[in-house]
N, C-alpha and C positions, 0 to 999 in steps of 0.2 A: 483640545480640538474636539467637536463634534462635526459627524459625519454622518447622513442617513445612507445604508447601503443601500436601496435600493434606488437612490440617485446617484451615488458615485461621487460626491459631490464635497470632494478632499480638497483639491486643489491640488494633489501631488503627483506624480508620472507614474505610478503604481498604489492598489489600494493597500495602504496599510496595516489589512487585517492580520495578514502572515504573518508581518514583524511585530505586532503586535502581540502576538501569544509565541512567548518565545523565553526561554530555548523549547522549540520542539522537537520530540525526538522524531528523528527518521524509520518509517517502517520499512523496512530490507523483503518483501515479501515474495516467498517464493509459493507459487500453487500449480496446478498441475489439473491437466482437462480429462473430461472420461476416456480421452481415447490416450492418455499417456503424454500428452505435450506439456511440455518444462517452459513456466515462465517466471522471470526473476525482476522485479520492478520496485525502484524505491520512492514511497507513498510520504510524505509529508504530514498528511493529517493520520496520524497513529496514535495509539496510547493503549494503554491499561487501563477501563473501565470501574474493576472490582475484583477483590481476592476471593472473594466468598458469593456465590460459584467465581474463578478465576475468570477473566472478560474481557477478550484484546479485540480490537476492530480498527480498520482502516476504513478511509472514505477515497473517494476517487471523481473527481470533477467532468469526467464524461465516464461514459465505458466500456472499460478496456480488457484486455485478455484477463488481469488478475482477478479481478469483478466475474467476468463467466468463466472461468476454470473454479472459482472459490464455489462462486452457486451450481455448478453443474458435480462437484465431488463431495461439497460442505466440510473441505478444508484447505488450508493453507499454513505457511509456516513463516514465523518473523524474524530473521535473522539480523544479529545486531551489527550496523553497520560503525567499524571503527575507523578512526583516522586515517591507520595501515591501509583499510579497504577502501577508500574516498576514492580513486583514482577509476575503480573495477565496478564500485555503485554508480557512478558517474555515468563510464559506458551501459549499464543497464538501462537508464533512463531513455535511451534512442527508443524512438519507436519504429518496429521491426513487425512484418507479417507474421499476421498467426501461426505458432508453428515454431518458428526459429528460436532457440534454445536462448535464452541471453545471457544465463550463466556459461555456455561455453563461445558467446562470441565475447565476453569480457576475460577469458583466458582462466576462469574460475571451477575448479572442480564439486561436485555437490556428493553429499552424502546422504545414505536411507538415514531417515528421521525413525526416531523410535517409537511414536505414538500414530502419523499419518502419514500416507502415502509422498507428498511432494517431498522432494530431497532437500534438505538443509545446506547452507554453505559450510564447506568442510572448513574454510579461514576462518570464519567466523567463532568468537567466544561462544557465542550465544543464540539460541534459536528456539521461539516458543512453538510448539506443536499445538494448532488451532484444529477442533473438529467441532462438528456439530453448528458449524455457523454459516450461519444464514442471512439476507438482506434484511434489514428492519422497516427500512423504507427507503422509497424517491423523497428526498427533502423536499419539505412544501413551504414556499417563505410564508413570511407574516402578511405579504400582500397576496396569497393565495394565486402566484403565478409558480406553475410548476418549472422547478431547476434540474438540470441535468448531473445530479450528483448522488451520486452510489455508497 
């Protein structure tokens, strides 16, 4: 199948691109705004960049709390979202007023992270302590229309 994205022009009731690069992992990302506000949101486009400097980033289709609390502190934290947790990331995804904690309206407790301030999911196996990150860019397509993705 060939498709041009900037016509859409699949033929199918969703574009393909997502199931296309797959399996993706899920970014479970927790960050946290200068004045102290807890947000916990799980990001589809995630990954690990590079080991050497070590280099996680998530992207975000509009912008959303975890987008300015990550650039307003220059961290955040990725916690690994597992099977067990599916049900508790699931509730995270609601979208909620600035402000309201969404790891404690999913019933989830958070823990101090070791390296940055945002707290980590305590269920969680695993959670990378991100600092020092910053926006790279507003994605600019190939047809030089600007997109709204972080």
């Amino acid at each position: 199948m060939f498709y041009e994205t900037a016509k859409n022009n699949h033929g199918l009731p969703y574009d393909p691109l997502k199931a296309i690069i797959a399996p993706r992992p899920i970014g479970w990302i927790t960050s946290m705004s200068a004045k102290g506000e807890i947000n916990l949101a799980p990001y589809s486009y995630f990954n690990a960049f590079s080991t050497r400097p070590p280099i996680v980033g998530f992207s975000s289709e509009s912008r959303k709390d975890s987008v300015a609390f990550a650039e307003e502190t220059g961290e955040f934290v990725c916690n690994l979202a597992t099977y067990d947790l599916r049900d508790a990331m699931n509730v995270t995804s609601a979208t909620l007023p600035r402000g309201v904690n969404e790891m404690e309206v999913a019933g989830l407790v958070g823990e101090p992270s070791r390296l940055v301030r945002p707290p980590r999911v305590a269920a969680s196996p695993c959670a990378l302590n991100a600092s020092g990150c910053r926006r790279c860019a507003s994605t600019i397509s190939t047809v030089a229309d600007s997109i709204a993705t972080w």
